[in-house]
SEKE-107323 format. One line per field, with one value per residue (C-alpha): residue in three letters; residue number from 1; x, y, z. Coordinates in pm, 1 decimal, padded with zeros to 6 digits. Last residue first. Example, Ala and Ser with C-alpha at 12.3 -4.5 7.8 and 13.67 -1.06 7.14 Angstrom:
2
rest	[Ser | Ala] $
nr	[2 | 1] $
X	[01367.0 | 01230.0] $
Y	[-00106.0 | -00450.0] $
Z	[00714.0 | 00780.0] $
% end
This chain:
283
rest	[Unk | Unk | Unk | Unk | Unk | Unk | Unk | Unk | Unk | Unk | Unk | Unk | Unk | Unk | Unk | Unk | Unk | Unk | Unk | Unk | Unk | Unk | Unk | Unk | Unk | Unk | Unk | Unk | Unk | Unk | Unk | Unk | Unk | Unk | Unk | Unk | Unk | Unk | Unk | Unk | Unk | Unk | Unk | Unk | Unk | Unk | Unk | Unk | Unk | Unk | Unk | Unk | Unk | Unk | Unk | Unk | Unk | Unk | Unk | Unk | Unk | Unk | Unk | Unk | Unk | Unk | Unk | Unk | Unk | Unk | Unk | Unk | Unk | Unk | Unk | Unk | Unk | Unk | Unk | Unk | Unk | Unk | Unk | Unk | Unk | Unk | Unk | Unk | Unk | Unk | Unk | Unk | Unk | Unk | Unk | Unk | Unk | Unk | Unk | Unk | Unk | Unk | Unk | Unk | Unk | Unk | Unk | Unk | Unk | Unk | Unk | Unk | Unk | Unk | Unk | Unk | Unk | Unk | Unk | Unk | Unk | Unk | Unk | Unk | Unk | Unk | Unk | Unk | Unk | Unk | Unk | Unk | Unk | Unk | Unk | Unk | Unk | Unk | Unk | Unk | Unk | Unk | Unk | Unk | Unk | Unk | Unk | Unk | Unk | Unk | Unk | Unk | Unk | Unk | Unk | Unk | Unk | Unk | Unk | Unk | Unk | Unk | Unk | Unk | Unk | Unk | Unk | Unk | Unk | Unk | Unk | Unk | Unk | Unk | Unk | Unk | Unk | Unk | Unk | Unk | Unk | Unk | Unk | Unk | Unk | Unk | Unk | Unk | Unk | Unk | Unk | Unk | Unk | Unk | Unk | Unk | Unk | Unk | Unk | Unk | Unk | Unk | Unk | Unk | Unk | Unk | Unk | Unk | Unk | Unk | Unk | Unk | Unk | Unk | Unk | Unk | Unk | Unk | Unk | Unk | Unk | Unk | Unk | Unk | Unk | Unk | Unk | Unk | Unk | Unk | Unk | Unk | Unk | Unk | Unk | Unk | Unk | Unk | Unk | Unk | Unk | Unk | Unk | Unk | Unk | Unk | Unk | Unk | Unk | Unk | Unk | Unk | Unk | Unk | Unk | Unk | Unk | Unk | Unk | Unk | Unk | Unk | Unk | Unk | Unk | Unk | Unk | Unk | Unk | Unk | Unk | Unk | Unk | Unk | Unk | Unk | Unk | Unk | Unk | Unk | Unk | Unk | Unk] $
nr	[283 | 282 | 281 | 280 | 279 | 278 | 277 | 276 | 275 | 274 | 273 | 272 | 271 | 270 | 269 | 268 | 267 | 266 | 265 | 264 | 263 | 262 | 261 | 260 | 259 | 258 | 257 | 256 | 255 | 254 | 253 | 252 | 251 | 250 | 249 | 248 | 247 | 246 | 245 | 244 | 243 | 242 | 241 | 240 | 239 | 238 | 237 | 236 | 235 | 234 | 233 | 232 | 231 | 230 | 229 | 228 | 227 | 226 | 225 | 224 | 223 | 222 | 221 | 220 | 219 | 218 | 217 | 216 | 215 | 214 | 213 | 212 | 211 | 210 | 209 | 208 | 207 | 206 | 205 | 204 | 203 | 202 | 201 | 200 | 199 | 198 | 197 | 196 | 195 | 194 | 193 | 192 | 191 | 190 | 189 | 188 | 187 | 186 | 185 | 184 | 183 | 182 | 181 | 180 | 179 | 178 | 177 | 176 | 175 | 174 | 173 | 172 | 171 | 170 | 169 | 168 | 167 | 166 | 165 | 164 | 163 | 162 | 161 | 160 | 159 | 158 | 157 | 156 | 155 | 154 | 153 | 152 | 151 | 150 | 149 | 148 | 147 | 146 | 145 | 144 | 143 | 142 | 141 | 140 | 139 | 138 | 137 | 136 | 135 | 134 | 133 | 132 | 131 | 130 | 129 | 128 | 127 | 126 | 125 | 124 | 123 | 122 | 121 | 120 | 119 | 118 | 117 | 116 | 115 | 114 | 113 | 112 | 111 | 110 | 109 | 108 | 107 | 106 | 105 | 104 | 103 | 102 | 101 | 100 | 99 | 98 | 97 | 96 | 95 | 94 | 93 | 92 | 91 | 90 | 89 | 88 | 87 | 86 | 85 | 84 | 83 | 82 | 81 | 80 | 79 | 78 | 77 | 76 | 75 | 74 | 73 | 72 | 71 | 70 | 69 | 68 | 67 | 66 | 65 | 64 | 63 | 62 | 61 | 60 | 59 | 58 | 57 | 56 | 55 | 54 | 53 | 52 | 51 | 50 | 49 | 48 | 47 | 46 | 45 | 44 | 43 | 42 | 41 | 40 | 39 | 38 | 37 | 36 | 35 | 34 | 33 | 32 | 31 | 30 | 29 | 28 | 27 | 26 | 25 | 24 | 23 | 22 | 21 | 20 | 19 | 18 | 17 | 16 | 15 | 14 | 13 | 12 | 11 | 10 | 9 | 8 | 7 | 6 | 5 | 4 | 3 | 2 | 1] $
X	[-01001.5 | -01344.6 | -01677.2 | -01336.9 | -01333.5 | -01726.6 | -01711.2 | -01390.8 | -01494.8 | -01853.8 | -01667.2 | -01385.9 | -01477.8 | -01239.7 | -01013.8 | -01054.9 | -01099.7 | -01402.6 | -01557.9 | -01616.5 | -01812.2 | -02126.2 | -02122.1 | -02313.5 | -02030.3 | -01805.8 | -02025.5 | -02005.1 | -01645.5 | -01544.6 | -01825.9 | -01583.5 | -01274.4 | -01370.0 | -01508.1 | -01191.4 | -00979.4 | -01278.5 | -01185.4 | -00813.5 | -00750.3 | -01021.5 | -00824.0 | -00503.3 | -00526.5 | -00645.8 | -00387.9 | -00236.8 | -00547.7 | -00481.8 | -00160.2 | -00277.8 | -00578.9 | -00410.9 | -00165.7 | -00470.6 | -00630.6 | -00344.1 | -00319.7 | -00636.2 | -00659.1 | -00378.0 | -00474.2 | -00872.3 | -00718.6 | -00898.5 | -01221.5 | -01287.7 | -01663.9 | -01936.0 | -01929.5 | -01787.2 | -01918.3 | -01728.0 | -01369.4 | -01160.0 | -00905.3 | -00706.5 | -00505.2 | -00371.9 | -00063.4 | -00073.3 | -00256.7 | -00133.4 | -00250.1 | -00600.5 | -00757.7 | -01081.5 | -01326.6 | -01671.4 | -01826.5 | -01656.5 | -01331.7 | -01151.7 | -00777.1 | -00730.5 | -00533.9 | -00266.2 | -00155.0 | 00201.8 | 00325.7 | 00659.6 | 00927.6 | 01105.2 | 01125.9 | 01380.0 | 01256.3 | 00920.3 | 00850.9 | 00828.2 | 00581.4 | 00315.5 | 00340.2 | 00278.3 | -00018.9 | -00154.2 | -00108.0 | -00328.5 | -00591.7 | -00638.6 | -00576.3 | -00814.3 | -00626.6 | -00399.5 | -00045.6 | 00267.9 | 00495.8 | 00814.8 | 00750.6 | 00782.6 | 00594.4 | 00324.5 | 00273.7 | 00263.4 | -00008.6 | -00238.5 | -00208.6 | 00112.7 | 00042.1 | 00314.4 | 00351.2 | 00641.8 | 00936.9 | 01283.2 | 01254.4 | 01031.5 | 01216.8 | 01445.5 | 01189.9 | 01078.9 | 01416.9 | 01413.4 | 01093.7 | 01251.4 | 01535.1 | 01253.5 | 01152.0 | 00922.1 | 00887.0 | 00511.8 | 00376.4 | 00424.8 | 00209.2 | -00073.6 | -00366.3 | -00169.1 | 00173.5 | 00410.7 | 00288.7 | 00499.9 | 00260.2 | 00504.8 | 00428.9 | 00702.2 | 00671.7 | 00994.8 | 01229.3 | 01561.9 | 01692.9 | 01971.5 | 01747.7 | 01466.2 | 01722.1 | 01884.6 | 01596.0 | 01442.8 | 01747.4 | 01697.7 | 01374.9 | 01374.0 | 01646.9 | 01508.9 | 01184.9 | 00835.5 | 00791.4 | 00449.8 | 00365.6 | 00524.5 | 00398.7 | 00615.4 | 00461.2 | 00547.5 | 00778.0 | 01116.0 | 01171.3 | 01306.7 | 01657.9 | 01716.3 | 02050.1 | 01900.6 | 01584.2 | 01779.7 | 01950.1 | 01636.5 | 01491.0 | 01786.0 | 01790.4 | 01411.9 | 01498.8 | 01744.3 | 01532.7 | 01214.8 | 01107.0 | 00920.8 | 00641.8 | 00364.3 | 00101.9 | 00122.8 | -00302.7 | -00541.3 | -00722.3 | -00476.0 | -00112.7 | -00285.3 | -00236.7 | 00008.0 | 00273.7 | 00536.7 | 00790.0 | 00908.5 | 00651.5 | 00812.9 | 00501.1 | 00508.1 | 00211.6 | 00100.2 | -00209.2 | -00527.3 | -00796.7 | -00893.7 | -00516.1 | -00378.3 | -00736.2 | -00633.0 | -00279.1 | -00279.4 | -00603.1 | -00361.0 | -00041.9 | -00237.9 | -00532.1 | -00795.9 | -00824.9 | -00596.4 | -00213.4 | -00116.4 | 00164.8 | 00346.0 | 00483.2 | 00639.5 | 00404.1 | 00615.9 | 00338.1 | 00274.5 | 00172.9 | 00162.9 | 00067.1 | 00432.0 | 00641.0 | 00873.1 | 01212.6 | 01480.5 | 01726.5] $
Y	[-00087.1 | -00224.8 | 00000.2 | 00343.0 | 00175.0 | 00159.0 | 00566.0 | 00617.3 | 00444.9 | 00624.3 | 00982.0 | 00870.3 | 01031.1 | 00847.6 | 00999.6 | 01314.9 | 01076.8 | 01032.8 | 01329.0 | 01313.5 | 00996.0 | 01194.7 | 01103.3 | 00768.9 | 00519.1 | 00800.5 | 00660.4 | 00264.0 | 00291.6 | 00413.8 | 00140.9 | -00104.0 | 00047.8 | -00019.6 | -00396.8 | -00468.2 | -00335.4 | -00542.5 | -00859.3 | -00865.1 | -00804.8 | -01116.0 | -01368.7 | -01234.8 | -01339.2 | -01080.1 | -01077.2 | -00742.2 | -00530.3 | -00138.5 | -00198.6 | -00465.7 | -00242.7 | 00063.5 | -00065.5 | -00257.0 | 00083.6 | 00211.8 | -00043.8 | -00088.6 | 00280.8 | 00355.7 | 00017.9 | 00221.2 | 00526.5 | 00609.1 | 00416.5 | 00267.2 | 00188.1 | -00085.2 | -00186.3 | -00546.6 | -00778.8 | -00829.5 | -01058.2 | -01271.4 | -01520.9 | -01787.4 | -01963.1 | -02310.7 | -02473.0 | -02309.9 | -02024.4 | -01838.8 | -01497.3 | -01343.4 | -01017.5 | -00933.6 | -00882.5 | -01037.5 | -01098.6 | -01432.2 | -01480.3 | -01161.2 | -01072.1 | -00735.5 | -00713.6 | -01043.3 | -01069.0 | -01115.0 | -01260.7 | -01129.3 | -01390.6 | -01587.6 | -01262.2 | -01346.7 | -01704.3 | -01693.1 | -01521.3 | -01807.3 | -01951.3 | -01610.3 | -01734.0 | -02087.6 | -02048.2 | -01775.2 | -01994.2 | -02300.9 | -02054.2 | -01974.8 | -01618.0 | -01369.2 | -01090.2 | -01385.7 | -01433.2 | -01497.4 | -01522.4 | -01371.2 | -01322.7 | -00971.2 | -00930.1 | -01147.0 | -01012.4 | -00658.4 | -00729.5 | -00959.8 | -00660.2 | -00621.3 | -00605.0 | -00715.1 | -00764.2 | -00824.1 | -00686.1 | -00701.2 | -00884.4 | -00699.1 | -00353.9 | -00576.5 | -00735.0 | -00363.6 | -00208.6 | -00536.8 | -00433.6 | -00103.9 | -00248.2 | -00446.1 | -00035.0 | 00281.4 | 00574.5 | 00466.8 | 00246.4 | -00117.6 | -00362.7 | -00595.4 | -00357.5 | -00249.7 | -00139.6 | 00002.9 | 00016.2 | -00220.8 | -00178.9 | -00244.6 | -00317.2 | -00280.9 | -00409.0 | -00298.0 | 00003.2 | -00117.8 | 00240.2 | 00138.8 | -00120.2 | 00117.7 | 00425.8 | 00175.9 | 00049.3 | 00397.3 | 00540.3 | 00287.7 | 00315.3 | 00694.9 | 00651.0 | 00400.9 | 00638.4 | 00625.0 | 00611.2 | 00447.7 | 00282.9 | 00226.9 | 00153.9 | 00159.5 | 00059.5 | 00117.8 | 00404.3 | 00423.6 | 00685.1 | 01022.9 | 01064.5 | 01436.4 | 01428.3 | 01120.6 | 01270.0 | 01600.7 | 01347.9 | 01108.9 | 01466.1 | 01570.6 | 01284.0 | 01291.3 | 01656.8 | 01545.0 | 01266.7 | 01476.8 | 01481.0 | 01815.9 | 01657.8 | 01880.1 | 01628.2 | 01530.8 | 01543.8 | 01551.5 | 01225.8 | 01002.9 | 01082.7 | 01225.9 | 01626.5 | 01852.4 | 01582.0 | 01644.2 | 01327.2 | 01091.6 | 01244.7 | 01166.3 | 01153.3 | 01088.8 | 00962.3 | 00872.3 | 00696.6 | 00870.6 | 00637.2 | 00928.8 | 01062.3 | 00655.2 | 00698.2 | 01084.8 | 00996.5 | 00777.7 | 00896.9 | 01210.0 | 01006.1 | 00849.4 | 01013.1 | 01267.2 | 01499.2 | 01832.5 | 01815.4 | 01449.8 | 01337.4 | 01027.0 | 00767.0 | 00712.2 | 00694.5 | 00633.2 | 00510.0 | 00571.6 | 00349.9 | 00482.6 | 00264.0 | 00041.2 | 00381.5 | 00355.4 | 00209.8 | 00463.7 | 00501.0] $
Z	[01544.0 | 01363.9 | 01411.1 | 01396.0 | 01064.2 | 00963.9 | 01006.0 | 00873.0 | 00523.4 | 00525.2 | 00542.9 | 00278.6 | -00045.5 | -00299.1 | -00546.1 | -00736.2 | -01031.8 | -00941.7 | -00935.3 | -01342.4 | -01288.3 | -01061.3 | -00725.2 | -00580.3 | -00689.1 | -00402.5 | -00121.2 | -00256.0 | -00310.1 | 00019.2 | 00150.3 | -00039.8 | 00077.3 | 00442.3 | 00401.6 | 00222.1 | 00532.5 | 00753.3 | 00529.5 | 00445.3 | 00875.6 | 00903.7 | 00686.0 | 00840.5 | 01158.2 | 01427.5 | 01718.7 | 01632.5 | 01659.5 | 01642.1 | 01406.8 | 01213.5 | 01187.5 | 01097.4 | 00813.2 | 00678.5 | 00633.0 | 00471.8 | 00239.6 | 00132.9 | 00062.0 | -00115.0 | -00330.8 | -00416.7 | -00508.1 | -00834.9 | -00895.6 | -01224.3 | -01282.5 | -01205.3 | -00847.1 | -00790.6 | -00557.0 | -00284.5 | -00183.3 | 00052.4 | -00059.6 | 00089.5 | -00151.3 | -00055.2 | 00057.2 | 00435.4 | 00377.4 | 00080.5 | 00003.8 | -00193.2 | -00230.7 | -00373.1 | -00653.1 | -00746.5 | -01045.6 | -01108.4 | -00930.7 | -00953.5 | -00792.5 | -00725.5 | -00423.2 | -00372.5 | -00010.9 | 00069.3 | 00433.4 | 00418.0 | 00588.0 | 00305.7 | 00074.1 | -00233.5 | -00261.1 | -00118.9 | -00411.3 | -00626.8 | -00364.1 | -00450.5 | -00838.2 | -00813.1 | -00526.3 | -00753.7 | -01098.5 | -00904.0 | -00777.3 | -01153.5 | -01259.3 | -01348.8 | -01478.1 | -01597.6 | -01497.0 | -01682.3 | -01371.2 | -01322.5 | -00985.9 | -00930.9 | -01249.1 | -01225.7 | -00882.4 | -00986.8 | -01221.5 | -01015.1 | -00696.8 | -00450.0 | -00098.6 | 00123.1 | 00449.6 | 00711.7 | 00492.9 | 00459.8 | 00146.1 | 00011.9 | -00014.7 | -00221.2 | -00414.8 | -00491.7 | -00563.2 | -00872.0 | -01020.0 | -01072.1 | -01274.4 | -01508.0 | -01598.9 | -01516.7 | -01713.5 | -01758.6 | -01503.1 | -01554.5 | -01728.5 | -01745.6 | -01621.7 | -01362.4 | -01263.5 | -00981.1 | -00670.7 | -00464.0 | -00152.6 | 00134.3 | 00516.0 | 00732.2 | 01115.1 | 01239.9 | 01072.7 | 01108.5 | 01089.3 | 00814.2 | 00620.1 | 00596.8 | 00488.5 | 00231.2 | 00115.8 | 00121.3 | -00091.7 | -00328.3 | -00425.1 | -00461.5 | -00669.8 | -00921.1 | -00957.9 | -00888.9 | -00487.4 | -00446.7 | -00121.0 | 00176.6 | 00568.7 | 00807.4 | 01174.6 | 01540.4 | 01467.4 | 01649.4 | 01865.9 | 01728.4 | 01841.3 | 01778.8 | 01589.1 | 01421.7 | 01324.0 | 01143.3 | 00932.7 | 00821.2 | 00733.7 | 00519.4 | 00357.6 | 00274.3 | 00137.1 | -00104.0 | -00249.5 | -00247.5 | -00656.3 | -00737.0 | -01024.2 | -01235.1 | -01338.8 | -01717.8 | -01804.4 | -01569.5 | -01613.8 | -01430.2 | -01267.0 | -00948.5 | -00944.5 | -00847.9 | -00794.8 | -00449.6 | -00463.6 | -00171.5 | 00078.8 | 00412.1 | 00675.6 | 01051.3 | 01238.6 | 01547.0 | 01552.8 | 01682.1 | 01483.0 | 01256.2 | 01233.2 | 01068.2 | 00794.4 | 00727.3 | 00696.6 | 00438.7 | 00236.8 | 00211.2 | 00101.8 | -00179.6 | -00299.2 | -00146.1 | -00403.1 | -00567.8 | -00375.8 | -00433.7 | -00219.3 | -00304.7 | -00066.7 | 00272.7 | 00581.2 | 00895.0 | 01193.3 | 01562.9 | 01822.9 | 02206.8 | 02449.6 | 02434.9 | 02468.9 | 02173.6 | 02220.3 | 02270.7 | 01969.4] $
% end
């Protein structure tokens, strides 16, 4: 395929699509749109609602479809995308046929969010085979961002909600094994009363964090992710330790805007007019 033109950056989005909030795909593409990146979008399943607080969400998985998109791109030789970025896909299939899709197109600058489990343990319907699609989509990756959970697991690491600095470093050099060249940043790691993300730098952990706001918002990893998708792509040169803070900086004053709504809003996902607001200050 033709290389893209260098002053144009576009980005693949493949995950969920939630139809009722702002969760997932939607905080995706509304956070790449705002800073007028390119995007393409390949929902891997359809859900009518997020998976929490509305009861068993109606699901329309996209596997055929997805093909069929991949397919039609070919015959039309769509440039390469600048960045991938992948988050939840929810089923053994799904996995693999965006490994082998990824792997196929040679899709450059990948960034995967192996959301899978939290809270000490996997999603529902979900099993040690998944865990397995993920190292794989890690290993061709540049970034990963897996939270405490998810690292224990890809890791096979007994790990802590809070986990020592000494059980991080263990746990993130185990997976150096199966992905030598992704740079993985932990999400959700608390020291004290304050929450944030840490990675290796060098032989110790770097980590970045804010104070925590009392309650359980929905959709805080889709946006991390995304938003760190945007500024690595808007500002290559910044090192890692700032790209963790201004991404953190934006979910926190996502967090802070929706804190201020009544708790039954919440699970709607976060409201994001404060969050675009300090990005476009960043990128």
């Amino acid at each position: 395929m033709e290389k893209q033109a260098s002053n144009v950056l576009s980005t693949l989005i493949i995950q969920d699509f939630t139809a009722l909030g702002q969760m997932s795909m939607t905080s995706a593409l509304t956070v790449s749109q705002s800073m007028n990146i390119l995007t393409a979008s390949l929902p891997v399943q359809m859900l009518s609602t997020q998976t929490e607080g509305f009861g068993q969400p109606h699901r329309e998985t996209m596997a055929d479809w997805m093909e069929q998109v991949w397919q039609h791109w070919d015959t039309i030789d769509i440039k390469p995308f600048t960045s991938t970025l992948i988050g939840y896909l929810g089923t053994n299939e799904l996995a693999q046929l965006v490994n082998m899709e990824i792997r196929q197109h040679r899709n450059p600058n990948l960034i995967v969010d192996p959301a899978m489990a939290d809270q000490g343990r996997l999603y529902p319907s979900l099993t040690k085979s998944y865990v397995e699609e993920m190292r794989r989509l890690m290993s061709g990756a540049q970034i990963a961002l897996p939270n405490v959970t998810e690292l224990g697991l890809l890791s096979e690491s007994d790990l802590e909600m809070t986990p020592s600095d000494d059980k991080l470093r263990q746990a993130l050099k185990r997976c150096q094994s199966f992905a030598p060249d992704c740079q993985i940043i932990v999400t959700g790691v608390k020291k004290g009363s304050a929450l944030g993300c840490a990675w290796l730098r060098g032989n110790e952990i770097g980590w970045v964090g804010k104070n925590m706001i009392k309650g359980h918002f929905f959709g805080t990893g889709d946006l991390f992710s995304a938003t760190f998708n945007v500024l690595k792509l808007r500002s290559p040169k910044l090192d890692v330790d700032q790209l963790v803070s201004e991404a953190m900086a934006v979910v926190y004053a996502a967090i802070q805007e929706t804190a201020a709504l009544p708790a039954a809003q919440w699970k709607l996902g976060l409201r994001l007019k404060d969050a675009i607001s300090l990005l476009m200050t960043f990128a």
